[in-house]
C-alpha positions as MATLAB code, in Angstrom:
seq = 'XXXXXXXXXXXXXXXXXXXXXXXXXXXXXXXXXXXXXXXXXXXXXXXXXXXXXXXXXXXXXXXXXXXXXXXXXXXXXXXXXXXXXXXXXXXXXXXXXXXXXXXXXXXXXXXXXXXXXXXXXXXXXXXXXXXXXXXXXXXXXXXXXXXXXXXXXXXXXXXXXXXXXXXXXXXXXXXXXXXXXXXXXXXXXXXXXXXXXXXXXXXXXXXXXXXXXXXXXXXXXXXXXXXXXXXXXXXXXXXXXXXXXXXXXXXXXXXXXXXXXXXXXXXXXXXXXXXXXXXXXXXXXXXXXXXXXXXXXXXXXXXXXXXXXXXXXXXXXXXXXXXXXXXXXXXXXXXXXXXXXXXXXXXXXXXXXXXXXXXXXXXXXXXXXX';
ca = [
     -42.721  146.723   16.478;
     -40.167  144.758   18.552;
     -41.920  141.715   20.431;
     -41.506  141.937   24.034;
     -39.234  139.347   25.408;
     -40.865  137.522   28.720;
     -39.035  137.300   31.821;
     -37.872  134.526   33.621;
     -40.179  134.482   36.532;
     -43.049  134.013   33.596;
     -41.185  131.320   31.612;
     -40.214  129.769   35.233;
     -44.352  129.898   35.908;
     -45.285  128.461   32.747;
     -43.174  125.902   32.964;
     -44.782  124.875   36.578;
     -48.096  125.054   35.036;
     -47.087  122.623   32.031;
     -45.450  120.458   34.830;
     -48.685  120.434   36.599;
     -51.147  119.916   33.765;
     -49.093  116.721   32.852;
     -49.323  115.298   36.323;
     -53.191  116.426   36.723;
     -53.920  114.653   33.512;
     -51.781  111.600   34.330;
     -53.293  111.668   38.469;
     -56.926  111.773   36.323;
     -55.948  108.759   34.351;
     -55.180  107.098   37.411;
     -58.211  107.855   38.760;
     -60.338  106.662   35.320;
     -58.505  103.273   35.885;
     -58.981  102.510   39.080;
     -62.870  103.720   39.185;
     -63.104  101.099   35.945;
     -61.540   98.375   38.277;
     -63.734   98.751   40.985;
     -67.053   99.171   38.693;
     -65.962   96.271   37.228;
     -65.309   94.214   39.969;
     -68.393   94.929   41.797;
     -70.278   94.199   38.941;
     -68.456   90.646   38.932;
     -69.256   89.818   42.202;
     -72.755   90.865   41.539;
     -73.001   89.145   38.493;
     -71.045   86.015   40.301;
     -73.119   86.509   43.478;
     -76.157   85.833   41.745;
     -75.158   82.980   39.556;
     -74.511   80.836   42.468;
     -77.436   82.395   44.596;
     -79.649   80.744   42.134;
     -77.290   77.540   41.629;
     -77.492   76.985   45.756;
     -81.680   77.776   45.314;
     -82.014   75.413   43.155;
     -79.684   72.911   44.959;
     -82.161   73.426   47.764;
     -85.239   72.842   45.733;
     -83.793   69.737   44.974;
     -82.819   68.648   47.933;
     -86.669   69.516   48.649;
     -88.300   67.417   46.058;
     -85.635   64.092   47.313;
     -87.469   64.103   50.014;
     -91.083   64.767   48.921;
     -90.100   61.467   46.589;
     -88.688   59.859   49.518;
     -92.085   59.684   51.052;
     -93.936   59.097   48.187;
     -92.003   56.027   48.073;
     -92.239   55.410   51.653;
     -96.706   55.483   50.983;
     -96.823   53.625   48.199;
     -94.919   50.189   50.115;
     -97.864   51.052   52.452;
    -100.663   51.699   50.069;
    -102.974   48.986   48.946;
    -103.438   49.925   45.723;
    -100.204   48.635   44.750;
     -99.380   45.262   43.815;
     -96.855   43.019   45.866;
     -95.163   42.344   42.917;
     -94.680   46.435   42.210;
     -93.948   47.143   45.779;
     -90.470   45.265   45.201;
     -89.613   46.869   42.261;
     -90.491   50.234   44.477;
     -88.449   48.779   47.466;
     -85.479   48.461   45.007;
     -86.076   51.760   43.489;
     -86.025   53.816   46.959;
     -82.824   52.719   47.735;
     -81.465   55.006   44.912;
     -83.244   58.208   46.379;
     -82.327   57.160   49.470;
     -78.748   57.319   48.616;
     -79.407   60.366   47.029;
     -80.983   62.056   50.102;
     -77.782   60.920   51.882;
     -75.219   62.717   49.690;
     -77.823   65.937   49.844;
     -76.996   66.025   53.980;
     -74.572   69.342   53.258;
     -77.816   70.932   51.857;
     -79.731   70.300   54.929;
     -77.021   71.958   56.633;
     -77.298   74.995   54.875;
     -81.069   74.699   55.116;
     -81.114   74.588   58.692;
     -78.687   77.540   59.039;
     -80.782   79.750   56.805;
     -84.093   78.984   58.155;
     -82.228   80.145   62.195;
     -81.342   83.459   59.996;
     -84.516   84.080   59.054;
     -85.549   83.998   62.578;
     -83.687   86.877   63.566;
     -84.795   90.691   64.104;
     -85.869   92.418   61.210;
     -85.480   89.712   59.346;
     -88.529   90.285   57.114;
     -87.906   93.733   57.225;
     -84.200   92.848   55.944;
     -86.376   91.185   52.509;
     -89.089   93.683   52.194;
     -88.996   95.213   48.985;
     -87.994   98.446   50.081;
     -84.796   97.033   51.672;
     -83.839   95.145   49.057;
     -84.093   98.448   46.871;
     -81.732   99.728   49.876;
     -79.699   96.785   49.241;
     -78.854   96.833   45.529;
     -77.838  100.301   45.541;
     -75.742   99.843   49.140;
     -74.107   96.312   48.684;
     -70.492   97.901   48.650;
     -71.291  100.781   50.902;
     -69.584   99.862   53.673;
     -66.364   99.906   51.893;
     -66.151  103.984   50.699;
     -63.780  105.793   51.579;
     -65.461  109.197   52.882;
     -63.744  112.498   52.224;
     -62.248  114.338   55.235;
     -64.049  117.517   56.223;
     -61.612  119.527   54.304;
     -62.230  117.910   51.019;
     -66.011  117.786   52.016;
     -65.561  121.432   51.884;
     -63.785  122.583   49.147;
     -65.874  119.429   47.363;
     -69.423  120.933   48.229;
     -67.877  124.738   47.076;
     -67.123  123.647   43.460;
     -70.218  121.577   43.252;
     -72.745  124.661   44.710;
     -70.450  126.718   42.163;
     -70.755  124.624   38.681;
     -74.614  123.778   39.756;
     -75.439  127.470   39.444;
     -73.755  128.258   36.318;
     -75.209  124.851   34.588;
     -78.953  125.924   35.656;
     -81.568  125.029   33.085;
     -83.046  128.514   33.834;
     -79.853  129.859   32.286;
     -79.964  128.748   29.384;
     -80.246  130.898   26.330;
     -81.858  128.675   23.946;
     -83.287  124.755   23.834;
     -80.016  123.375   22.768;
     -78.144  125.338   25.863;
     -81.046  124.252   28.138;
     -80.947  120.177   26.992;
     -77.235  120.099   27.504;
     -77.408  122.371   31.140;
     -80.018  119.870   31.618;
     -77.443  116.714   31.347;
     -74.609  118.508   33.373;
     -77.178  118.909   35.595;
     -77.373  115.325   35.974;
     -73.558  114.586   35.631;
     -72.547  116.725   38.585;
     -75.433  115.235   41.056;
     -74.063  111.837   40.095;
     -70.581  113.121   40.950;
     -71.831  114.600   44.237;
     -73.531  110.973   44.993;
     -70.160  109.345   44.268;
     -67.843  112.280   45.883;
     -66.085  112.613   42.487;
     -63.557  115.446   42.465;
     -62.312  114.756   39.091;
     -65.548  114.375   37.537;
     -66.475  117.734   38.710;
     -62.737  119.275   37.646;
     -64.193  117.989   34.283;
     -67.209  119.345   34.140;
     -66.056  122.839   35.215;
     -63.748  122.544   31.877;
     -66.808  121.860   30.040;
     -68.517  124.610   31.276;
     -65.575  127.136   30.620;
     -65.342  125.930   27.212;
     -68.818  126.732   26.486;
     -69.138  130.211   27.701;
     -65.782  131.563   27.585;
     -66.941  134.795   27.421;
     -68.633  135.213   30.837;
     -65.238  134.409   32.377;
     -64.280  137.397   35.148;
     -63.086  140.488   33.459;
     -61.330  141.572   36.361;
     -59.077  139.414   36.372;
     -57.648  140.986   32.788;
     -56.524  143.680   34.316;
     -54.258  141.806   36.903;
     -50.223  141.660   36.242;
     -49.540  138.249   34.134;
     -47.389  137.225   37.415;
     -50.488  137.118   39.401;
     -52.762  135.601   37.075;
     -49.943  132.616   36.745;
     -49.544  132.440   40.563;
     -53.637  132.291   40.805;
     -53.786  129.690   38.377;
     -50.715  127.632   39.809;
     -51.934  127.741   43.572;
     -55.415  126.574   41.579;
     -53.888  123.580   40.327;
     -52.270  122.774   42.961;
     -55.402  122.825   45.100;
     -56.754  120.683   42.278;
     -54.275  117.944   42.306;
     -54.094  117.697   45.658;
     -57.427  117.193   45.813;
     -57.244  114.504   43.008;
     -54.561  112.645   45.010;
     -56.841  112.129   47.991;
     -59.795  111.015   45.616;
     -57.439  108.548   44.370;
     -55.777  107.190   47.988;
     -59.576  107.028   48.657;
     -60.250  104.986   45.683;
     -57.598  102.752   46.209;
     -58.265  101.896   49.473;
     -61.906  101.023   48.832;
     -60.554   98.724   45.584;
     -58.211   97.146   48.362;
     -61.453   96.478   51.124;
     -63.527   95.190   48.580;
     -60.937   92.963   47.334;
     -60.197   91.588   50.665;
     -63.493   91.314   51.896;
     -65.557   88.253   51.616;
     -67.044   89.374   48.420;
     -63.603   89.487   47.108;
     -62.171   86.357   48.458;
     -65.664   84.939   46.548;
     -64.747   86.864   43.735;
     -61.298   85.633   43.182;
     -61.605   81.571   44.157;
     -64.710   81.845   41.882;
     -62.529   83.176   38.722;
     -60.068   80.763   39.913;
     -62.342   77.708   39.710;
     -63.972   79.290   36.405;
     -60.789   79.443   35.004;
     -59.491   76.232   35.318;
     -62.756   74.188   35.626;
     -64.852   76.715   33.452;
     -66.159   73.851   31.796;
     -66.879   70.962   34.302;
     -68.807   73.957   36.360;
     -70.613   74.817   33.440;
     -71.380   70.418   32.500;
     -72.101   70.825   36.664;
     -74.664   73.443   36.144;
     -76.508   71.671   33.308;
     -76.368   67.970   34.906;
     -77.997   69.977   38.022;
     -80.893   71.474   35.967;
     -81.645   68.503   33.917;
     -81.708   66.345   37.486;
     -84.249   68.890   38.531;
     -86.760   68.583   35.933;
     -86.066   64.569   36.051;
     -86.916   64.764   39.539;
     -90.228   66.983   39.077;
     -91.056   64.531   36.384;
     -90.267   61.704   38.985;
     -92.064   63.112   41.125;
     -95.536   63.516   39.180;
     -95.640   60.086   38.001;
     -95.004   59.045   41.557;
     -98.552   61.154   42.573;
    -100.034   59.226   40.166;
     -99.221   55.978   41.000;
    -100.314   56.807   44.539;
    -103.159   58.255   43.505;
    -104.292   55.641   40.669;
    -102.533   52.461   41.951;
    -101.519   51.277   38.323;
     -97.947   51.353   37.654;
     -96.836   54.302   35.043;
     -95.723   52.837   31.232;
     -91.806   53.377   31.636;
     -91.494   53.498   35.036;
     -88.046   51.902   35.366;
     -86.603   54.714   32.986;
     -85.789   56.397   35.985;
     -83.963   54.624   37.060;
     -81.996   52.900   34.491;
     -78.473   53.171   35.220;
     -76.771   54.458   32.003;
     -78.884   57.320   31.915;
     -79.606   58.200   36.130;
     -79.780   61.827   36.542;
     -78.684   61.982   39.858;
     -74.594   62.877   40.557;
     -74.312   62.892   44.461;
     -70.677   64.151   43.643;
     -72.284   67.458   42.394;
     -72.494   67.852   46.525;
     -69.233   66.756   47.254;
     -67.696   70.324   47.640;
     -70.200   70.320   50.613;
     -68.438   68.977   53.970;
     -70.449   69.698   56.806;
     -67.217   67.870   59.076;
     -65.441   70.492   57.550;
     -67.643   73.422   57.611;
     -68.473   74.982   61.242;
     -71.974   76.749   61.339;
     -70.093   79.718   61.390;
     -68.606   79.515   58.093;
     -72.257   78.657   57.095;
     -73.667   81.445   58.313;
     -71.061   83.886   56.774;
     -71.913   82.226   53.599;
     -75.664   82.099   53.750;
     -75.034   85.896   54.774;
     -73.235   86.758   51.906;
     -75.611   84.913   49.874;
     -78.576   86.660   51.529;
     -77.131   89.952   50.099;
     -76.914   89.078   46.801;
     -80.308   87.241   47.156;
     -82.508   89.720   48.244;
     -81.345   91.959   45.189;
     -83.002   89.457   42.658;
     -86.529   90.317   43.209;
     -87.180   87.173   44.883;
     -90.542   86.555   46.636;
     -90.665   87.312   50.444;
     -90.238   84.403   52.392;
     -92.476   82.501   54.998;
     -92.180   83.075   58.630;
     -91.732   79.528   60.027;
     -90.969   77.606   63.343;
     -87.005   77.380   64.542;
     -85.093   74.303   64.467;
     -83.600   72.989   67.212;
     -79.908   72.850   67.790;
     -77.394   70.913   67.010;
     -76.159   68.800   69.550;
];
């Protein structure tokens, strides 16, 4: 038997559909890439987010226990349980804290600006543990891209179509029912994240898996049709893929030029060329805050007892005084308008109030600035 030569209109059509296979799967990459880019960089500025959330916490705290030891100092020159003789030593010893407090002013700014945020509407509401479950999963949500109602469309068709073939009630045996079971999953995790290609992918799966419930109608069409079918298909498909992809980009762009970004990219900027003085920064700041607790406990019970602790001076020996008022220096309140503060301390809120972190007090206003 002689084989039947094809015509040209079917080797014309099957070269389109090789054409457009090659630039679905190479629009798909695309797509891979830049959803690992912006997983990854939210995930940075999380990660980031949260390191110096807890740095500027416990900058605070300190700040906090300077001046509990401030007036500690400040009681025992009054007390009568002390010595003369010990209250100059003290005398001379307060002027270091008190330099300290100085260089800690920028904190106090930052103090003051939070504790006027946390008088605002809602603002316990804005902490409760149900919004901060809101939070974590909505951080970045103001920066999707939505699908137009078209893509909505033909997006909700393919999903109501793949959920009904992958139904666990389908299944023909365990196995079947595990793995329906897991697509399952997969495509309502593509329908939260409006994921055309994942769903492209998972309707390959599925076809792959059952190829013999495919429509037997369509057999019996002319080989011209069924090409044409599955060309105007693809096209639909990489069309659609395009759009997901604009839409990705254009969310990787917002976030990038948003404030978390701008965080995100002076903060690998300073990491990378002053990785290690941050990192000497970070340690200096949590040894000077369990100095300063220490500090502070003896200073209780010197009040308290009126005898002067074994060792006192060690705290203030100069070779080894924990306290670096430079560590502040990157604070400037001349330089930084409460604006600037507040879009910080706003920032900072929202990676904050992911961390689990107790509810805060209600407490009185400041007054302004002058």
């Amino acid at each position: 038997m002689k084989n039947i030569s094809k015509s040209s209109a079917i080797i014309q059509k099957e070269k389109q559909i090789k054409l457009l296979e090659a630039s679905k799967k190479k629009i798909s990459a695309q797509i891979k890439r830049n959803k690992t880019m912006l997983a990854n960089l939210k995930s940075q500025i999380d990660e980031m987010g949260r390191e110096q959330a807890n740095n500027l916490q416990r900058m605070m705290d300190v700040s906090k226990i300077v001046k509990e030891i401030k007036n500690l100092f400040a009681k025992l020159l009054k007390s009568k349980k002390i010595k003369k003789s010990d209250k100059q030593e003290i005398e001379e010893f307060s002027y270091a804290i008190d330099d300290l407090n100085d260089g800690m002013e920028p904190l106090d700014e930052l103090n003051q600006v939070f504790e006027e945020m946390k008088n605002e509407k809602d603002f316990e509401d804005f902490f409760s543990e149900k919004e901060q479950q809101k939070s974590q999963m909505n951080l970045f949500e103001e920066f999707e891209v939505e699908m137009d109602e078209k893509d909505a469309k033909e997006f909700r068709k393919l999903f109501l179509k793949l959920i009904k073939q992958a139904h666990p009630d389908l299944a023909k045996n365990k196995k079947e029912e595990k793995i329906f079971n897991s697509i399952s999953i997969q495509l309502n995790q593509a329908k939260k994240r409006g994921d055309y290609d994942a769903l492209l992918k998972i309707q390959k799966e599925l076809s792959e898996m059952d190829f013999d419930n495919l429509e037997m109608e369509d057999s019996y069409l002319p080989l011209t049709d069924l090409l044409d079918d599955r060309i105007t298909i693809m096209e639909t498909e990489i069309n659609a893929l395009k759009r997901q992809l604009a839409r990705l980009k254009m969310e990787l762009k917002e976030v990038r030029s948003s404030d978390f970004g701008q965080f995100h990219k002076q903060t690998k900027k300073q990491k990378k060329y002053h990785g290690q003085d941050m990192n000497n920064s970070q340690l200096e700041g949590q040894e000077m805050h369990e100095e300063l607790k220490e500090l502070k406990k003896c200073l209780e019970d010197y009040l308290k007892t009126g005898k002067r602790p074994e060792n006192f001076e060690r705290f203030f020996v100069q070779a080894d005084f924990p306290f670096d008022e430079s560590m502040f220096d990157e604070f400037d309140p001349e330089e930084a308008d409460e604006d600037e503060l507040v879009d910080m301390l706003d920032f900072l809120s929202n990676i904050m109030h992911s961390m689990n972190e107790e509810k805060p007090k209600k407490r009185k206003s400041r007054k302004k600035r002058k």
